[in-house]
SEMAR-932324 format. One record per residue (C-alpha): residue number from 1; x, z, y; chain. Coordinates in Angstrom, 1 decimal, padded with zeros to 4 digits. Layout:
# SEMAR-932324
REC   i      u      w      v ch
REC NUM      X      Z      Y  A
...
END
This chain:
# SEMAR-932324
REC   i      u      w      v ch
REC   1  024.7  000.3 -009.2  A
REC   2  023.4 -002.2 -007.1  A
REC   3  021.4 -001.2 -003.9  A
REC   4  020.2 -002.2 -000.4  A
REC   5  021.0 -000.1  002.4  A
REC   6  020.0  000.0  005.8  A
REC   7  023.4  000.9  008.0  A
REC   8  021.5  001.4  011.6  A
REC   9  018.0  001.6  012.6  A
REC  10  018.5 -002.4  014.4  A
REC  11  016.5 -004.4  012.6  A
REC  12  016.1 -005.8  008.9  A
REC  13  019.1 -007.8  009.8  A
REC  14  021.1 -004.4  009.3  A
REC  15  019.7 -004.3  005.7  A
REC  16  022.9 -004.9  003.1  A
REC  17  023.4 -005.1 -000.4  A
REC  18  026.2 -002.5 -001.4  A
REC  19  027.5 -000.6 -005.0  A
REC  20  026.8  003.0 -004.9  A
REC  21  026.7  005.6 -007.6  A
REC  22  023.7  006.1 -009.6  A
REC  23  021.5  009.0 -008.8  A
REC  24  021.8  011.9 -010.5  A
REC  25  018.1  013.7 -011.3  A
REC  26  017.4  017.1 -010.2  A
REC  27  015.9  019.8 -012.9  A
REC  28  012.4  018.5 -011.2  A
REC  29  013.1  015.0 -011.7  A
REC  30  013.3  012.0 -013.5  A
REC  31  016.2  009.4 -013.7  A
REC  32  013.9  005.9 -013.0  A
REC  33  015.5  002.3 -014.1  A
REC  34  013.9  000.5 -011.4  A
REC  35  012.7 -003.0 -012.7  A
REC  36  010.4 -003.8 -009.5  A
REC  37  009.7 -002.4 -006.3  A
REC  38  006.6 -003.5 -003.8  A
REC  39  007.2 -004.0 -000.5  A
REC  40  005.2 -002.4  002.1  A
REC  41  005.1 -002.8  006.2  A
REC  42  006.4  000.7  006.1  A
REC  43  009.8 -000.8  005.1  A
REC  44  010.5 -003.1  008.4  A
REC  45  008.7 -000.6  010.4  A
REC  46  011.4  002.0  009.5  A
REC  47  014.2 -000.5  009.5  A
REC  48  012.9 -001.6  012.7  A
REC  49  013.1  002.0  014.5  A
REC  50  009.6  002.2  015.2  A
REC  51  009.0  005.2  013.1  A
REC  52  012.0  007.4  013.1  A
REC  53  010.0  010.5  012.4  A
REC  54  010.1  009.3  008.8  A
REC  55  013.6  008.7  008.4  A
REC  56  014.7  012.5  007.9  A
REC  57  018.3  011.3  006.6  A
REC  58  021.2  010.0  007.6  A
REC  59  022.7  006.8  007.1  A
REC  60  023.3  004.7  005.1  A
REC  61  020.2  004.8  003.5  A
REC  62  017.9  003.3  000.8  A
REC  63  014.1  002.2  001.8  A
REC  64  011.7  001.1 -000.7  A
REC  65  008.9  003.2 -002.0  A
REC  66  007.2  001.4 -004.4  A
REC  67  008.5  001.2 -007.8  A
REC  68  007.8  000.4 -011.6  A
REC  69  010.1  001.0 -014.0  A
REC  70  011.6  002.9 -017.2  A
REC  71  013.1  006.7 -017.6  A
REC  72  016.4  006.3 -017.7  A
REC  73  017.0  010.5 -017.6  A
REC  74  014.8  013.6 -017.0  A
REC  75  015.6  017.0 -015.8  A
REC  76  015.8  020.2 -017.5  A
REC  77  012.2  021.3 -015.8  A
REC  78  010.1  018.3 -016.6  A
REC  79  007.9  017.2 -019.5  A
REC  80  005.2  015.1 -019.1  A
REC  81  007.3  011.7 -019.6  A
REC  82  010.7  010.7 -022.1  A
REC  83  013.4  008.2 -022.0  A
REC  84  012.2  004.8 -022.3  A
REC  85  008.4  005.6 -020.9  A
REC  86  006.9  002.9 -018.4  A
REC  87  006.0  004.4 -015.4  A
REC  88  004.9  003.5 -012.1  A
REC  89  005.0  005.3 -008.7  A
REC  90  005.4  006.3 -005.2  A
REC  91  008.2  008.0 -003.7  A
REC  92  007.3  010.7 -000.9  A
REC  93  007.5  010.9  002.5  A
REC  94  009.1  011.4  005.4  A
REC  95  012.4  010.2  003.5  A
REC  96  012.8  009.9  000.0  A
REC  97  012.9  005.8 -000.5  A
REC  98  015.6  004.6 -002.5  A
REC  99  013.2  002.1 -004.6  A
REC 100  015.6 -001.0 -003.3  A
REC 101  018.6  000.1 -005.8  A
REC 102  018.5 -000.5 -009.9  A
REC 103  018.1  003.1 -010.0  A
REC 104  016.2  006.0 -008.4  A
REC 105  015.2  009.4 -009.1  A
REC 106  011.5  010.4 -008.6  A
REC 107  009.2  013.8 -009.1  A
REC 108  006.1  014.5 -011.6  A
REC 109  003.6  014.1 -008.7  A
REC 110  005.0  010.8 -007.4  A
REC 111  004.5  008.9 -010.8  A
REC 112  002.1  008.0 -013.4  A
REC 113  002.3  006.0 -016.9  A
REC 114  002.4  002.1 -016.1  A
REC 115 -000.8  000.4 -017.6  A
REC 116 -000.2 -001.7 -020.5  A
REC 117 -002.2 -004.5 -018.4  A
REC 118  000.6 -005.1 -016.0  A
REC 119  004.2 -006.4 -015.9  A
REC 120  006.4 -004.1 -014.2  A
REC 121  006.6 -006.9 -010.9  A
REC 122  002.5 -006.1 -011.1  A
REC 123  002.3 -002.5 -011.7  A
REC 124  004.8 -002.5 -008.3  A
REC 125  002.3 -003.7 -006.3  A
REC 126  000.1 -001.2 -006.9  A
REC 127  001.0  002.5 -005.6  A
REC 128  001.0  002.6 -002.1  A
REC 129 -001.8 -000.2 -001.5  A
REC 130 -004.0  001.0 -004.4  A
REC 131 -003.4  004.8 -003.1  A
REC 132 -004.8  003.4  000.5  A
REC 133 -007.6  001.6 -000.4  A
REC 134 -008.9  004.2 -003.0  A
REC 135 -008.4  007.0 -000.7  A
REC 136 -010.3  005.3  002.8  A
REC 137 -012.8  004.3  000.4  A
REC 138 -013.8  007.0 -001.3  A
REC 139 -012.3  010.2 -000.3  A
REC 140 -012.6  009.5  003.4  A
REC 141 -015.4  007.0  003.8  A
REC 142 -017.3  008.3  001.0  A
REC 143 -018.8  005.0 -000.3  A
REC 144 -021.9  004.3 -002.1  A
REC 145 -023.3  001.5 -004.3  A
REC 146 -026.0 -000.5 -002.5  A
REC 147 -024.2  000.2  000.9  A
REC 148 -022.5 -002.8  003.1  A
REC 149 -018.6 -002.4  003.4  A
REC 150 -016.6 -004.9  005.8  A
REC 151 -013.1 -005.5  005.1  A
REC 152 -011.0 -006.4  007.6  A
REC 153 -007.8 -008.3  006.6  A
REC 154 -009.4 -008.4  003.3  A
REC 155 -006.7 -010.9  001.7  A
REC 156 -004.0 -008.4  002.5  A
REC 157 -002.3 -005.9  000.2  A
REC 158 -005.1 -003.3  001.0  A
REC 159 -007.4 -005.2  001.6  A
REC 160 -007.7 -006.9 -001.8  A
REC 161 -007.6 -003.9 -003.7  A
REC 162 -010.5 -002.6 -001.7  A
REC 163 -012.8 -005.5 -001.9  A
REC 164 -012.3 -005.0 -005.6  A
REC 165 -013.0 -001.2 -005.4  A
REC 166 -016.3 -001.9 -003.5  A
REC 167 -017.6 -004.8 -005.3  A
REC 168 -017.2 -002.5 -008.6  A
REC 169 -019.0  000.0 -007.2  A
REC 170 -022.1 -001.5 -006.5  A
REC 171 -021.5 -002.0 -002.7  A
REC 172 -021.9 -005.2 -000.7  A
REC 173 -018.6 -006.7  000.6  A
REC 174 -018.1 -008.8  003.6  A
REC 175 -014.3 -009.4  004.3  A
REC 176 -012.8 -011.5  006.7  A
REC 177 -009.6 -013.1  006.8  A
REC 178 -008.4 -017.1  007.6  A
REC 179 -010.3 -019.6  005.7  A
REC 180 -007.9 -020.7  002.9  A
REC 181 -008.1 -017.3  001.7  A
REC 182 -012.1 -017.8  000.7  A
REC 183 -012.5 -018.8 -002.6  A
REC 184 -010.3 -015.8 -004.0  A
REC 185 -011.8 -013.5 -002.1  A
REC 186 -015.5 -014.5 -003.4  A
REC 187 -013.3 -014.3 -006.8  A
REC 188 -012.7 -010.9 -006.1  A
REC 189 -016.0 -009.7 -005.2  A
REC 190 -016.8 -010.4 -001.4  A
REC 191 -020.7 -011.3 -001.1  A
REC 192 -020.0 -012.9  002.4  A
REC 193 -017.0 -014.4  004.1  A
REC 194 -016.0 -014.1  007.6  A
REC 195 -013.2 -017.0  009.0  A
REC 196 -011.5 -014.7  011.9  A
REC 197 -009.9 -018.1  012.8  A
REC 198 -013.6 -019.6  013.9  A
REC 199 -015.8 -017.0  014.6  A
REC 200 -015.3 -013.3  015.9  A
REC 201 -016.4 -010.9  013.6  A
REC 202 -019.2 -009.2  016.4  A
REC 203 -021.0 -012.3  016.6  A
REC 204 -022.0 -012.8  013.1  A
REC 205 -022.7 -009.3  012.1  A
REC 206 -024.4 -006.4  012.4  A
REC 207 -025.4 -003.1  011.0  A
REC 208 -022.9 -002.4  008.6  A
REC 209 -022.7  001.1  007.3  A
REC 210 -019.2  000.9  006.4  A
REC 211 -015.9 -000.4  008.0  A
REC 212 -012.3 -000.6  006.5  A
REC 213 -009.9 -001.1  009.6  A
REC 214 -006.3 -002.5  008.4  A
REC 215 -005.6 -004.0  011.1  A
REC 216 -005.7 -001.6  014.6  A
REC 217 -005.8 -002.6  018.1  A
REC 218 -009.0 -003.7  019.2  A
REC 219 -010.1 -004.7  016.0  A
REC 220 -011.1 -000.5  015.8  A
REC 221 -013.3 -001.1  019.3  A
REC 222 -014.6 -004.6  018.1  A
REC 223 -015.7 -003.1  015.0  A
REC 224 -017.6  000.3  016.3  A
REC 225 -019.8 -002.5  017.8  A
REC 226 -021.5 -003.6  014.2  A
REC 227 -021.4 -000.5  012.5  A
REC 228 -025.1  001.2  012.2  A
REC 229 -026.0  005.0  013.4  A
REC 230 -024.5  007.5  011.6  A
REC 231 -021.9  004.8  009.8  A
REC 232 -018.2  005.2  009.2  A
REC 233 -015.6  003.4  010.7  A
REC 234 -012.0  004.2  008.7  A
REC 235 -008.9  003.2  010.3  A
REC 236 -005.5  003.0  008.9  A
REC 237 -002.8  001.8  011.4  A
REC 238 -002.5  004.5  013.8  A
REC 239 -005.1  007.8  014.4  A
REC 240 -007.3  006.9  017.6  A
REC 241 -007.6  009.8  020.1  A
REC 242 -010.0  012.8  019.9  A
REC 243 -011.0  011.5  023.0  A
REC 244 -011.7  007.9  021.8  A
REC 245 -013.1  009.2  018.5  A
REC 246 -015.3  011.6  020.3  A
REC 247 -017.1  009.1  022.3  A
REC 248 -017.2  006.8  019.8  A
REC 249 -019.7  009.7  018.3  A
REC 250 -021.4  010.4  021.4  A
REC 251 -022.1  006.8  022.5  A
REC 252 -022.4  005.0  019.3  A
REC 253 -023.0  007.6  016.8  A
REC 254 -019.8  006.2  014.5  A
REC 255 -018.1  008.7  012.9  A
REC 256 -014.3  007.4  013.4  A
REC 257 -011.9  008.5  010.9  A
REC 258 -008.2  008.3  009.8  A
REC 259 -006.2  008.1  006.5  A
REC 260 -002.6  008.4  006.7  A
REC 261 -001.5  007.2  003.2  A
REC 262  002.2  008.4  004.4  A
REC 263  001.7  011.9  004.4  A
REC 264 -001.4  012.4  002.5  A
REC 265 -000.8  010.4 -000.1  A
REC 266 -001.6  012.8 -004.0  A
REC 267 -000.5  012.3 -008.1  A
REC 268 -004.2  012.9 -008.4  A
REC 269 -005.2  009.4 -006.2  A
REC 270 -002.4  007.8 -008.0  A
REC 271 -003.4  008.2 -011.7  A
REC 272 -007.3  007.3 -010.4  A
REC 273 -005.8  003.5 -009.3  A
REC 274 -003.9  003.5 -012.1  A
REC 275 -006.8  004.4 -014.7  A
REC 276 -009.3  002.1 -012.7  A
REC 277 -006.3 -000.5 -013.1  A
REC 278 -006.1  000.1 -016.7  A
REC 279 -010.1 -000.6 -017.1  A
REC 280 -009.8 -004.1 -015.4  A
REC 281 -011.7 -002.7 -012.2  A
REC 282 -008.4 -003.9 -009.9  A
REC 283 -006.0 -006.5 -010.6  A
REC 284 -002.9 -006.6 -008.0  A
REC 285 -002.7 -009.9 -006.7  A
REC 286  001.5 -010.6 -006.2  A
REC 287  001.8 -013.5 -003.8  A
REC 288  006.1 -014.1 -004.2  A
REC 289  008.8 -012.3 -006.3  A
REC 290  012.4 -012.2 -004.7  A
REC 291  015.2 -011.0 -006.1  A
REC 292  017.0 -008.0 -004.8  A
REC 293  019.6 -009.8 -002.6  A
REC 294  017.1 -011.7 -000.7  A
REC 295  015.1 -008.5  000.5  A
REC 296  015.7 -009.2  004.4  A
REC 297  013.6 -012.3  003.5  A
REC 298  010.8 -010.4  001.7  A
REC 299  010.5 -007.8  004.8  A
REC 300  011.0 -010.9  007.3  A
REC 301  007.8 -012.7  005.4  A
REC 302  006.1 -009.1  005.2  A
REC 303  006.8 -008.5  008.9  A
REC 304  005.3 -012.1  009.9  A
REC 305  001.9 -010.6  008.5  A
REC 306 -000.6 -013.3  006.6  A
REC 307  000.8 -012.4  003.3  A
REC 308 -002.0 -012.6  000.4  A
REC 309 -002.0 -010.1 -001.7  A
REC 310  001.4 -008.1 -002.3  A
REC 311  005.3 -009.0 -001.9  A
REC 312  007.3 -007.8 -005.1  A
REC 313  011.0 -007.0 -005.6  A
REC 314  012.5 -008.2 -008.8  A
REC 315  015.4 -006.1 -010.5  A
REC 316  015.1 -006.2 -013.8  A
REC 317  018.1 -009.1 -013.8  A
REC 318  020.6 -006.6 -012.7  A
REC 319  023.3 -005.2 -015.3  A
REC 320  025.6 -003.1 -012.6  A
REC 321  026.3  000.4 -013.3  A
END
């Protein structure tokens, strides 16, 4: 089958397309016909080296985590899906991948039915990105209609999904990202725009009771600045310090917290996109499609940051056993 394998933790440059067998599914698995995979900045993060704690095998190896497609196969222990189901999913971590080949093997917990309401090149954007807004929202953030949410990097692949999220539940959305992303964020439910381009986030607002961080850096210290007492800043690109979140407490009374949609990611979360997916609450937003031998450039544009809405992997074209 056709794949793409990363030979040395260098660079996406090291990424190359190469025949391999097709996987075989264990008694707890199913046999997946990959049609599309989403890409993620965990994939040129791993390529890149930077987070080689996640990379538990050796290489060769195929990333991608992603995927919708079709059971091929299933194992002798699993039930809940046949051959020729739609299905969608997320492959575990640290290591699993393997959603950049035609074919991949994946457990119970890591996928859930497809929704009808989505191509396969759709229902790939969903997983990971849907899993992360859902779970920072709600599980961590815990929030409530009639309560104000900002969004940073609200065009992005989380982002959009969690503007979405929040305007369905009753909350009011303020996202900010450049200024030719406006019009389809007020499409998908922000009640006030923010151009980071013209004007620095601190300056125009205040009191918030909610922030969703994407982005990291100082955009975490920027934001403890608008939130009110006793509100909840969530951050997702790296946990701050106890130290950090400790006087973020003390000083601002900000309750700092971190969701790690790498390790803490559930089927549970997973089937709760996918169901709100179903009822037309989220619809992915796919910004380009490549095909699977032009994955360097999909990571390359992913790694460049900017992208609206999600990057997809097409394989449905290829026929190689």
């Amino acid at each position: 089958m056709k794949s793409i394998q990363l030979q040395e933790t260098g660079g996406i440059e090291t990424l190359h397309q190469e025949g391999v067998p097709r996987p075989e599914p264990g008694r707890d698995e199913y046999l997946v016909r990959v049609h599309a995979a989403g890409i993620n900045p965990l994939d040129w993060l791993i390529c890149r080296g930077m987070l080689p704690h996640l990379l538990d095998t050796d290489l060769p190896w195929i990333p991608g985590w992603d995927v919708s497609g079709v059971i091929e196969s299933v194992g002798t222990n699993v039930t809940e899906f046949d051959p020729g189901d739609a299905v969608c999913g997320m492959s575990r971590l640290p290591g699993a991948g393997g959603a950049f080949a035609e074919y991949t093997t994946m457990s119970d917990d890591e996928i859930t039915a497809k929704p009808d309401s989505l191509s396969h090149e759709e229902a790939a954007a969903v997983p990971m990105a849907g899993q992360t807004a859902f779970h920072a929202l709600y599980n961590e953030g815990g929030l409530n209609t009639g309560e104000a949410l900002f969004v940073h990097a609200a065009a992005g692949g989380v982002g959009h999904m969690a503007v979405q999220f929040a305007s369905h539940t009753g909350a009011r959305v303020i996202g900010t990202a450049s200024g030719r992303n406006e019009e389809i964020l007020r499409d998908l439910g922000v009640d006030e725009f923010v151009n980071y381009r013209e004007e620095r986030f601190e300056d125009v607002l205040d009191g918030v009771d909610f922030v969703l961080d994407a982005v990291g850096g100082d955009v975490l210290e920027r934001s403890i600045e608008i939130v009110q007492p006793g509100g909840v800043v969530v951050t997702l690109p790296e946990p701050p310090s106890q130290e950090a979140v400790r006087r973020y407490q003390d000083e601002n009374n900000a309750d700092v917290r971190f969701f790690d949609v790498i390790m803490d990611s559930d089927p549970v979360t997973l089937q709760q996109v996918a169901a709100h997916v179903e009822a037309g609450v989220v619809t992915p937003r796919v910004s380009d499609v490549y095909p699977l031998s032009e994955v360097q450039d999909a990571l390359d544009r992913s790694a460049e940051g900017h992208v609206r809405g999600k990057l997809v992997v097409n394989l449905s074209e290829a026929t190689d056993d």
